[in-house]
C-alpha positions as a Python dict, from the first residue, in 0.01 Angstrom:
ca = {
    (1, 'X'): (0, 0, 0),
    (2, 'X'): (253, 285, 123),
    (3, 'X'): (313, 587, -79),
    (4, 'X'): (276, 949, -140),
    (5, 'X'): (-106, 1013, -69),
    (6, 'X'): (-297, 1058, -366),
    (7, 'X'): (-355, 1372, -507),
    (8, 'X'): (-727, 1423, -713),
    (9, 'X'): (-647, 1565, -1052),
    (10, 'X'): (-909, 1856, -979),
    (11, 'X'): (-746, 1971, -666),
    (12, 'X'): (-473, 2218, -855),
    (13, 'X'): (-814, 2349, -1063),
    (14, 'X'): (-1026, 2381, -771),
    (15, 'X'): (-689, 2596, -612),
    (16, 'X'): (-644, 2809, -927),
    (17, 'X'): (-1040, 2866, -919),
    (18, 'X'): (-1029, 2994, -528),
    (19, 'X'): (-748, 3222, -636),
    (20, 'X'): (-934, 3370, -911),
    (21, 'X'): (-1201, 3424, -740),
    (22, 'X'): (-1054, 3611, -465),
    (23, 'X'): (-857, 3841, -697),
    (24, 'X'): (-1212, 3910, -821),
    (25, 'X'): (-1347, 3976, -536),
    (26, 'X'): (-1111, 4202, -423),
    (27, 'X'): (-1096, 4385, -766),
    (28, 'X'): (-1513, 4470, -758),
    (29, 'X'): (-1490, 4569, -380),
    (30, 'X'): (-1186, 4819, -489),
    (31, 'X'): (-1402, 4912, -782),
    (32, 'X'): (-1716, 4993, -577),
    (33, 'X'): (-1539, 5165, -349),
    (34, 'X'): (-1366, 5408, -584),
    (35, 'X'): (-1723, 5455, -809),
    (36, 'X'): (-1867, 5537, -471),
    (37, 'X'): (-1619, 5783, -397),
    (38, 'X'): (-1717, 5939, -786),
    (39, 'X'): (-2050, 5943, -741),
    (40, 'X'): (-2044, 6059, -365),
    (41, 'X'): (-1837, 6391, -534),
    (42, 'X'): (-2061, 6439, -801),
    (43, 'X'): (-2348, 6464, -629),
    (44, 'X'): (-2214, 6684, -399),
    (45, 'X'): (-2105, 6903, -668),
    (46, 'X'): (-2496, 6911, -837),
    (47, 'X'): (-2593, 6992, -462),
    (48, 'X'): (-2359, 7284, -470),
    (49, 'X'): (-2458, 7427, -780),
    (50, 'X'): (-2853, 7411, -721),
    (51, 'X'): (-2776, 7572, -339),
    (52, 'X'): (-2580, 7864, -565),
    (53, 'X'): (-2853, 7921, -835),
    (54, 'X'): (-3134, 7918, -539),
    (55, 'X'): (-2989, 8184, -345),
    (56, 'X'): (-2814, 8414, -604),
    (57, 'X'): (-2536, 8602, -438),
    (58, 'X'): (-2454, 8358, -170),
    (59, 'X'): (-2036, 8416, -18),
    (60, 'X'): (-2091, 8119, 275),
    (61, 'X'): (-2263, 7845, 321),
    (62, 'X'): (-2351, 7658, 633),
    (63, 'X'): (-2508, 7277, 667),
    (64, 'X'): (-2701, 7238, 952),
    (65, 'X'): (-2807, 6821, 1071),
    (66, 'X'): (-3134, 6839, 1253),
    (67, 'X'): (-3078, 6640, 1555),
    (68, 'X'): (-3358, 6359, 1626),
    (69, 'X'): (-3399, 6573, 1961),
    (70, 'X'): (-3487, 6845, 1723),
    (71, 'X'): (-3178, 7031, 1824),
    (72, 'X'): (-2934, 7152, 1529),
    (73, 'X'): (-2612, 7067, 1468),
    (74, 'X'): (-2326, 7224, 1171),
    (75, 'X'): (-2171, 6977, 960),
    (76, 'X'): (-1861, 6962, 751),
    (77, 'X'): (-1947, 7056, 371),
    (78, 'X'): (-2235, 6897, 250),
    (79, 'X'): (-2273, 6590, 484),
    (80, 'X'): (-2572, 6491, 725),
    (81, 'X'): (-2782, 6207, 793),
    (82, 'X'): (-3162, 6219, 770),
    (83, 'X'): (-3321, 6598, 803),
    (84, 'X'): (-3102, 6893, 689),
    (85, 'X'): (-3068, 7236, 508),
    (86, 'X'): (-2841, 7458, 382),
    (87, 'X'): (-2861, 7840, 487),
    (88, 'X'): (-2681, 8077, 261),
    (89, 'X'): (-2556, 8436, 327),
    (90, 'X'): (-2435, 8739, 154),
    (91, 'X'): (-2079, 8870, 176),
    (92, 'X'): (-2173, 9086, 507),
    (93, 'X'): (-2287, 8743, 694),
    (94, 'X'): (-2667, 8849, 621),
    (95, 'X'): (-2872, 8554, 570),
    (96, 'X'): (-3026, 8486, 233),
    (97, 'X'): (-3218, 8195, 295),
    (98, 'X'): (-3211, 7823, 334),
    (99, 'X'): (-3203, 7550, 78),
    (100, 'X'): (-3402, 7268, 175),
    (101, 'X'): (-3420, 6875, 23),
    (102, 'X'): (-3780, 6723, -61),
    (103, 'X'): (-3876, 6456, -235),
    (104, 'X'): (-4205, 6193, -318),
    (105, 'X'): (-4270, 5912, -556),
    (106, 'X'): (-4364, 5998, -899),
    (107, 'X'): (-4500, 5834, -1178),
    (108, 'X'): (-4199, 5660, -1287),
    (109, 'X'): (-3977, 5685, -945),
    (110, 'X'): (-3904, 5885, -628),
    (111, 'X'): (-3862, 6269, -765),
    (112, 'X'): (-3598, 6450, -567),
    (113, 'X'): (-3602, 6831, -541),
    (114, 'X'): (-3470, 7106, -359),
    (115, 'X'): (-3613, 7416, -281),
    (116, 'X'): (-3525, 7786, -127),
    (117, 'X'): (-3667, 7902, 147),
    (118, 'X'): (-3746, 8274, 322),
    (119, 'X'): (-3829, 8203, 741),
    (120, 'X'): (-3909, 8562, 742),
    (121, 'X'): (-4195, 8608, 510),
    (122, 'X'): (-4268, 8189, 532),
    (123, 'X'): (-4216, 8134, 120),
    (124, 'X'): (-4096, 7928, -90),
    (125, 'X'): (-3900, 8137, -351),
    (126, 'X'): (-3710, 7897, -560),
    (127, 'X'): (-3704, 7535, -662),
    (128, 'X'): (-3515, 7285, -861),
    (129, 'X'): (-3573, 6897, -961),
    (130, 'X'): (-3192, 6743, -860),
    (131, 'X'): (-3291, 6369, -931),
    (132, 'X'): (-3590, 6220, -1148),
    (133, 'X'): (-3714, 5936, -1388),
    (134, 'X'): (-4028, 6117, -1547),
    (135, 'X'): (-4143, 6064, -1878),
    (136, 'X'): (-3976, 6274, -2130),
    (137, 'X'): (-4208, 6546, -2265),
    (138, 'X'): (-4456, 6501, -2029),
    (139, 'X'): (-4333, 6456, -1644),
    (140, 'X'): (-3995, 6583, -1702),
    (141, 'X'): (-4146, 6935, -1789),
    (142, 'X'): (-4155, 6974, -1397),
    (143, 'X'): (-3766, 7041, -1422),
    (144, 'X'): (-3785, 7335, -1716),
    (145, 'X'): (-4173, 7444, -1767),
    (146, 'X'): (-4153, 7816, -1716),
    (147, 'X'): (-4486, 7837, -1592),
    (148, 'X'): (-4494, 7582, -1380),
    (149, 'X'): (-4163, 7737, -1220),
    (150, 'X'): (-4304, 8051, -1154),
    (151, 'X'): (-4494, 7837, -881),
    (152, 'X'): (-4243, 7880, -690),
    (153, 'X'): (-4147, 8262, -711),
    (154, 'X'): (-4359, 8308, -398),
    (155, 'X'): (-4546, 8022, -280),
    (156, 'X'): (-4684, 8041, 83),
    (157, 'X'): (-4513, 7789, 271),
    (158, 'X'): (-4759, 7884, 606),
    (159, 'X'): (-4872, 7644, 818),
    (160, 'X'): (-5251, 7744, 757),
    (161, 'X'): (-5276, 7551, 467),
    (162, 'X'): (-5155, 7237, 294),
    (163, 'X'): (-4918, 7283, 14),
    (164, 'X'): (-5111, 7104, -297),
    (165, 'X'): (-5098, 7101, -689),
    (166, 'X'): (-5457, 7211, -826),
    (167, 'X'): (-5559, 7090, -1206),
    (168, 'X'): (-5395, 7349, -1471),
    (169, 'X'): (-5578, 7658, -1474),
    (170, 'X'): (-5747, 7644, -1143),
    (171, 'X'): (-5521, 7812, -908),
    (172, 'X'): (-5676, 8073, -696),
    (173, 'X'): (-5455, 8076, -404),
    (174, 'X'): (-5096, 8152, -298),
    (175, 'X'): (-5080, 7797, -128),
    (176, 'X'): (-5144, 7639, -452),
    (177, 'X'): (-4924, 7431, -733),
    (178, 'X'): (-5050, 7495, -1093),
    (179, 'X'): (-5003, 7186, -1224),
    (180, 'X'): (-4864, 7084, -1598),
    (181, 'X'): (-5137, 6969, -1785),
    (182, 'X'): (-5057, 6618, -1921),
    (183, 'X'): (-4807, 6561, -1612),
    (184, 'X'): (-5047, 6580, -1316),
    (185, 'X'): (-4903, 6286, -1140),
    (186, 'X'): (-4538, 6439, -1158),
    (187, 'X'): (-4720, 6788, -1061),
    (188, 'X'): (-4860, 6595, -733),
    (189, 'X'): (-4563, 6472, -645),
    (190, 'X'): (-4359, 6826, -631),
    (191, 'X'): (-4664, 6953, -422),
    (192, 'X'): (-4667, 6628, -172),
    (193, 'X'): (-4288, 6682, -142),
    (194, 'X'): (-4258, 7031, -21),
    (195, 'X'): (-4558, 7021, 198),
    (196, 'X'): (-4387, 6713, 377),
    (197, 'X'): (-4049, 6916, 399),
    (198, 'X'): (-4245, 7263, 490),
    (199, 'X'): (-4395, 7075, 776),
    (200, 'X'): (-4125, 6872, 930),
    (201, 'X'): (-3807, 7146, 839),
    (202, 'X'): (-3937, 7477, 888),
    (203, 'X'): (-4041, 7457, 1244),
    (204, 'X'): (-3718, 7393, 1350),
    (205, 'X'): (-3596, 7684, 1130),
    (206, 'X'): (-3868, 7891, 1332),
    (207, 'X'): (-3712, 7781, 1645),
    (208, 'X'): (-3367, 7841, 1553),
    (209, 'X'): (-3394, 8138, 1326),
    (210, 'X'): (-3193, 8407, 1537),
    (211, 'X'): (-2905, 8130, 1554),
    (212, 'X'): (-2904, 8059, 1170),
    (213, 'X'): (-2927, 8399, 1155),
    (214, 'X'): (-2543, 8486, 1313),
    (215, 'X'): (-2447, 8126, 1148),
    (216, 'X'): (-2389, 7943, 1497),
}
């Protein structure tokens, strides 16, 4: 029989459904995109401020990218992909130091860290926990223990020997982590994390320290 062709009563649902779900779509991937812009400016706002309290007095601040050739490159603000560091310098262009990234797994997660650096005397003089998941009271100490941050007033960042955390009370050497007693795990971790860092970053800093040194 001729006629209009028939029409199933679901068809208008099924076209109001689509539609929804597009607008949705669209609406999450506008939504992600703005939260990533937030989150991309916060953290490079918690990156300033822990560059700034590890080298006190800092006027400029350069990023260098460590090519994979092993070559360095400067970077816009705080950007770079894979290996990088931060070098800092007083208000006459004289170099304060570098602030380098460093992290290992934890107990609870990856602990990320930062730390300052001195090429010229090979020491680690300052250090900061930007990112962590430790258990409160216990791992999370590794952020605000005074002790265990005066590890890190002068720790010998030489190549002649690893980088470690040694059980609470046992440090005899200026290579050494005293760790927090109840949070050796978390303790661990900081140590595994620098000496990684130390041992991949500060070469190239050896190579290249009369060129960070003029900031080109």
């Amino acid at each position: 029989m001729n006629g209009a062709p028939h029409t199933s009563p679901a068809f208008p649902m099924i076209k109001v459904l689509g539609a929804v779900s597009v607008s949705c779509g669209i609406l999450i991937v506008a939504t992600q995109i703005s939260t990533l812009g937030r989150i991309r400016h916060n953290q490079e706002e918690m990156l300033r401020t822990s560059i700034e309290q590890l080298l006190p007095g800092m006027q400029k601040q350069i990023t260098y990218s460590i090519e994979p050739s092993g070559d360095l490159k400067i970077v816009p603000g705080l950007e770079g992909e894979g290996h990088r560091f931060f070098a800092g310098y007083d208000g006459s262009g004289n170099l304060l130091g570098v602030v380098i990234e460093a992290s290992d797994r934890g107990y609870a997660d990856v602990i990320s860290t930062m730390y300052s650096y001195n090429a010229d005397t090979r020491t680690i003089t300052g250090f900061q926990v930007v990112e962590m998941r430790e258990t409160p009271g216990l791992g999370d100490k590794i952020r605000s223990d005074p002790d265990f941050l005066a590890n890190f007033k002068n720790l010998d960042a030489k190549h002649d020997h690893p980088i470690k955390a040694v059980k609470h009370g046992t440090k005899r050497n200026p290579w050494e982590i005293d760790a927090i007693s109840g949070a050796t795990i978390s303790s661990r971790a900081v140590g595994r994390a620098l000496e990684k860092s130390v041992a991949t970053v500060t070469p190239v800093i050896a190579r290249n320290l009369d060129r960070i040194k003029r900031g080109i």
